[in-house]
N, C-alpha and C positions, 0 to 999 in steps of 0.2 A: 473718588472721582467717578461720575457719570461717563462711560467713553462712548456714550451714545450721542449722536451729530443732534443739536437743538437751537432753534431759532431763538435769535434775542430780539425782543418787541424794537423796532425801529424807531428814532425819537433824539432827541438830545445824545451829546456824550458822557456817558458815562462809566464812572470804575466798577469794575465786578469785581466781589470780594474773591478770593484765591487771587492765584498770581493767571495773569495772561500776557505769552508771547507768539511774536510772531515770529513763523517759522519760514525761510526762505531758500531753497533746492535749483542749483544751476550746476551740477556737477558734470550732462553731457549735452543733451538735445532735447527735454526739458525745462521749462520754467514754472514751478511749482512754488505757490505762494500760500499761507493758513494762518491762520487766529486760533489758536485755543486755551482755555480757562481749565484751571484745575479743580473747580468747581462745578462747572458748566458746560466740560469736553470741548469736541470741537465747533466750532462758531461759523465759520466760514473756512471755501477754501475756493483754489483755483488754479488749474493748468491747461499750459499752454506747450503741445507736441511740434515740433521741429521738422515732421517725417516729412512732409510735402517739401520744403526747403532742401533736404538733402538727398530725398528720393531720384532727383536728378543724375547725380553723382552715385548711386547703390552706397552708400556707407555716408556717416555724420564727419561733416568738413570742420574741423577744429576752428579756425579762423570765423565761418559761417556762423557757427553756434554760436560762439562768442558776442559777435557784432546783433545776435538778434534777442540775446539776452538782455543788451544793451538796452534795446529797444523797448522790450517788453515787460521791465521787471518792475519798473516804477508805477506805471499805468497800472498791473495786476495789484499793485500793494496797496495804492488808492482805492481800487474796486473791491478786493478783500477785505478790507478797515469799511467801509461803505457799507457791506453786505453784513456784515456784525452790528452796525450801526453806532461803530469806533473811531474816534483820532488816534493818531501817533500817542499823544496826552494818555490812553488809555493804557497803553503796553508798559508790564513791569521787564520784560527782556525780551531779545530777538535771539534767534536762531538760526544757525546757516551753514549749508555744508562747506565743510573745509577740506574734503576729500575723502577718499579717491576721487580722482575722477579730471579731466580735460584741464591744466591750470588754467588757461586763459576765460574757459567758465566758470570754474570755479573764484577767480580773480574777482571777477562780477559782482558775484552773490556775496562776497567778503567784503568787499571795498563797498559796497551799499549796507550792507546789515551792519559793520564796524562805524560806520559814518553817522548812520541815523541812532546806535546805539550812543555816539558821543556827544551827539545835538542835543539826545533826551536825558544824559548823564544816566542812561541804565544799561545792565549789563547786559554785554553779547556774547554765547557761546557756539565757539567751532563743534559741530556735530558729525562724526565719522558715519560716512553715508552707508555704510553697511550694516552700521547701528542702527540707523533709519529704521533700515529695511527689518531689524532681527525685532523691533519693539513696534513693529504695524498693526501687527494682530490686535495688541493693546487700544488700540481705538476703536474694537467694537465691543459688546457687551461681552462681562464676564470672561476678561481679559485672562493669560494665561499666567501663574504663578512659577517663580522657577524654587528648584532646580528642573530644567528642562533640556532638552534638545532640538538645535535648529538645523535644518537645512536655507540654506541661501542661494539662492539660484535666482541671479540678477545678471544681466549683460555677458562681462568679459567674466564672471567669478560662480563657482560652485563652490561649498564650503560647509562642514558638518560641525557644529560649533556648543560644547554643553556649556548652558547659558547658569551661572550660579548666582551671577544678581546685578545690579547696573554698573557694567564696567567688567566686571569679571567673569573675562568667560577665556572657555579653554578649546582649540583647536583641536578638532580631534581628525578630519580627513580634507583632500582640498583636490584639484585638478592639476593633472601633472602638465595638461598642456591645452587643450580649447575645452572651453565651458560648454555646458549642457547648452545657455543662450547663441552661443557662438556658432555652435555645432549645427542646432537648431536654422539658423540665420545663412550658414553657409550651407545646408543641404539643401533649402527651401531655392538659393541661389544657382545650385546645381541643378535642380528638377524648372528651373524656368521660373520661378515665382517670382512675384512683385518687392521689392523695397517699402518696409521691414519683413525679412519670410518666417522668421517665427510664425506669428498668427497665422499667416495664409497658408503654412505646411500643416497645421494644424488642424484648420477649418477643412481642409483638403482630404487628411486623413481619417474623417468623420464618415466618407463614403468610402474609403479603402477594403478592402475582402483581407480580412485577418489571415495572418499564415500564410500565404501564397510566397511570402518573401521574410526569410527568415536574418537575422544579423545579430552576431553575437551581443552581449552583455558584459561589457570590458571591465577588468578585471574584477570580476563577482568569481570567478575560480579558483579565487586565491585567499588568503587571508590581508583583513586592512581596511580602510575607510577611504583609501582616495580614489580621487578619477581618474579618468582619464577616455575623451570622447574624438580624438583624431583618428584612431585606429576605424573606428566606425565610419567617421564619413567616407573612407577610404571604401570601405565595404561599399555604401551606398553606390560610391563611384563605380564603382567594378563593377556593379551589379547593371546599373542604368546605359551602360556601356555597349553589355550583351545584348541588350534589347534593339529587335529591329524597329526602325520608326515605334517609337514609345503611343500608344493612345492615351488618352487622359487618365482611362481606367488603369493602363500601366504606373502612370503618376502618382494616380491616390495608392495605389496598392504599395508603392515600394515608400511612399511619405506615410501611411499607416504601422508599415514594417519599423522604418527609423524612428517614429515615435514609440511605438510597444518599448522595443530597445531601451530607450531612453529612460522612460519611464518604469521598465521594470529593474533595470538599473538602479537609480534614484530610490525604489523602493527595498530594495535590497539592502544599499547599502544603511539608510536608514535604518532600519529593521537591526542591521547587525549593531549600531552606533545606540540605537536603546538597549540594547541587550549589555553591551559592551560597559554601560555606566547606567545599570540598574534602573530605569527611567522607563515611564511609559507616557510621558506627555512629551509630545512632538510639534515643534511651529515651524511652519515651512511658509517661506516669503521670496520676492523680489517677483522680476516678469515671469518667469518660466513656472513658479508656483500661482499664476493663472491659470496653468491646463488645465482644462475638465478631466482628463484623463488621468495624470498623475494625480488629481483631488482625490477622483473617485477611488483608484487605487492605496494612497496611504489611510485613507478614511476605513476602508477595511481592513488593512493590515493591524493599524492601530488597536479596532477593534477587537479586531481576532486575538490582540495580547493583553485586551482588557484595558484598553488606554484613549490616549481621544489625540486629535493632530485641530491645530488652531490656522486659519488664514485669515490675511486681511479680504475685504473686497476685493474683487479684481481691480478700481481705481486704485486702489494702494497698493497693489502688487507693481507695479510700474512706478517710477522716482515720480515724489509727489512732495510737496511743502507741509501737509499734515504731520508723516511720519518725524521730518528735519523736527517741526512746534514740538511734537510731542517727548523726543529724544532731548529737547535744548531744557523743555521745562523739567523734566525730569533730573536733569543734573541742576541746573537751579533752585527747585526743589530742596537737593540734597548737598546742596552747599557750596557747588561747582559756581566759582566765579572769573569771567572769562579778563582777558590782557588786552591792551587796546592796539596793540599789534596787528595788523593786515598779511594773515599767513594761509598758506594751503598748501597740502601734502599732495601734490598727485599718485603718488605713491605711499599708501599707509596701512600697514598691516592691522588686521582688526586684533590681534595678541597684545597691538602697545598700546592700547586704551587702558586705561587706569579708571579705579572708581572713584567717582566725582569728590569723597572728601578728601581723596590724594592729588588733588587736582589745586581745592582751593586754597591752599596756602601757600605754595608757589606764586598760584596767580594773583593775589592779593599783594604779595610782595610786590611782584613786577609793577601792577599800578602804583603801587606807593614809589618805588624806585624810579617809575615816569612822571610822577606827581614835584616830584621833589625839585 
């Protein structure tokens, strides 16, 4: 498969050979909708960010998310099938996350994706949204082969995960308590920044004066692969504390300091997680594997061990409907056939995914068993 993005001549509807589904993402304050062919990559796509909606509030309002997913997911799915130059008629399966993630968002993206997959009598598959995120890369050229190693650094979750082929993968380190996005999010909230502070701690720390403020690197003194990033914002706090009336320059300096930390963190422990399962290809995804910083950092590391690290775009490092298509087709693909069940996990450890052909013959049973 082509995983380079290509327009299809606009015109009647028609089938393209390989299979095409549509992929469907409502797991928190995102609405992310896509088309892709296994022949043909991906087709279209389309999202729709929530932040203005809950920026009000400084955090994503459960109930809020919900009702505007509501709103928006129909309308995006018509304009996504439109910009491919698709019907519904067209799709061999849909895809949709079933979790992690807010149930009453997630409820959404189910209860639509299960619905239109029983109108069209074709299969729908629940896609664990952390798979999304670990098979992103995959959608641009010269996609990464496993065995590999991922980091995931998406929202509430940091995770170092050796990837041995779809479905099997093995945990190898995790966050004992706030994630690198989280950390990120609430220091940016501490130094005054705007709703969502990742980015703007970020963009901030671009003019910060290196070193001037130093913060440790939590537990890199020790041996292991997990995190843990509370002890740090503590740090920041103390430190923004001492400061008489802060200038802005004070701002960017000590958001400079917090990210280095972070970042060299992140890179450490990676470093140790190739070393640790003989590996030198490394894929790093979700939001927080947009920073230019930590790019630029494992981009050398990797190299220095004679190895390469993979990312999606930055569009795909953020919850998108691409990564869900591309995750759904791929168990499809490989035999995974979904239950016509309206289920989601808000709770789902990425260890109890199974690979797709332990999948379908359970699931095949259950439709025959609701058929009957």
């Amino acid at each position: 498969m082509t995983r380079q993005e290509r327009k299809i001549p606009q015109g009647p509807s028609r089938k393209l050979p390989g299979l095409t589904v549509l992929g469907v993402e409502t797991s928190c304050d995102e609405t992310g909708v896509a088309v892709i062919n296994s022949e043909h990559g991906l087709l279209a796509h389309a999202l729709y960010s929530q932040i203005e909606l809950h920026a009000l509030y400084g955090g994503v309002v459960p109930e809020l998310a919900s009702r505007d997913h509501v709103r928006r997911l129909t309308p995006m799915i018509s304009q996504v099938l439109a910009q491919a130059g698709m019907t519904t008629d067209d799709l061999d399966g849909i895809a949709y996350t079933a979790g992690p993630g807010l149930v009453g968002a997630l409820l959404v993206g189910a209860a639509t994706a299960r619905s239109m997959a029983w109108a069209l009598a074709i299969p729908a598959v629940a896609v664990h949204h952390m798979e999304g995120h670990l098979l992103a890369p995959a959608l641009e050229a010269d996609p990464p082969q496993p065995p590999y190693v991922a980091l995931l650094v998406s929202g509430g979750h940091t995770l170092l995960v050796q990837v041995l082929a779809l479905g099997e993968y093995r945990l190898l380190g995790e966050t004992l308590d706030d994630a690198a996005g989280e950390a990120f999010d609430k220091t940016a909230q501490l130094l005054g920044l705007p709703y969502p502070g990742g980015p703007h701690l970020a963009r901030l720390a671009e003019t910060g004066e290196p070193g001037r403020f130093r913060f440790s690197r939590p537990m890199t003194d020790r041996p292991g692969l997990d995190f843990s990033f509370s002890g740090l914002k503590t740090q920041v706090l103390l430190a923004w504390r001492k400061l008489d009336a802060p200038s802005p320059q004070d701002r960017a300096d000590v958001a400079r300091a917090f990210e280095d930390a972070v970042v060299d963190t992140l890179a450490i422990k990676c470093e140790r997680a190739l070393a640790a399962t003989g590996n030198s290809r490394l894929v790093v995804a979700g939001g927080v594997g947009a920073n230019r910083r930590l790019r630029q950092r494992l981009e050398t590391m990797t190299a220095g061990l004679g190895g390469r690290v993979w990312f999606p775009r930055p569009e795909f490092c953020t919850d998108n409907g691409a990564m869900i298509a591309l995750a759904g087709m791929l168990r499809l693909q490989a035999g995974q056939a979904g239950s016509l069940d309206i289920q989601v996990r808000p709770r789902w450890p990425l260890t109890q995914l199974q690979p797709p052909a332990a999948l379908a013959g359970d699931a095949q049973a259950t439709v025959a068993a609701q058929s009957s």
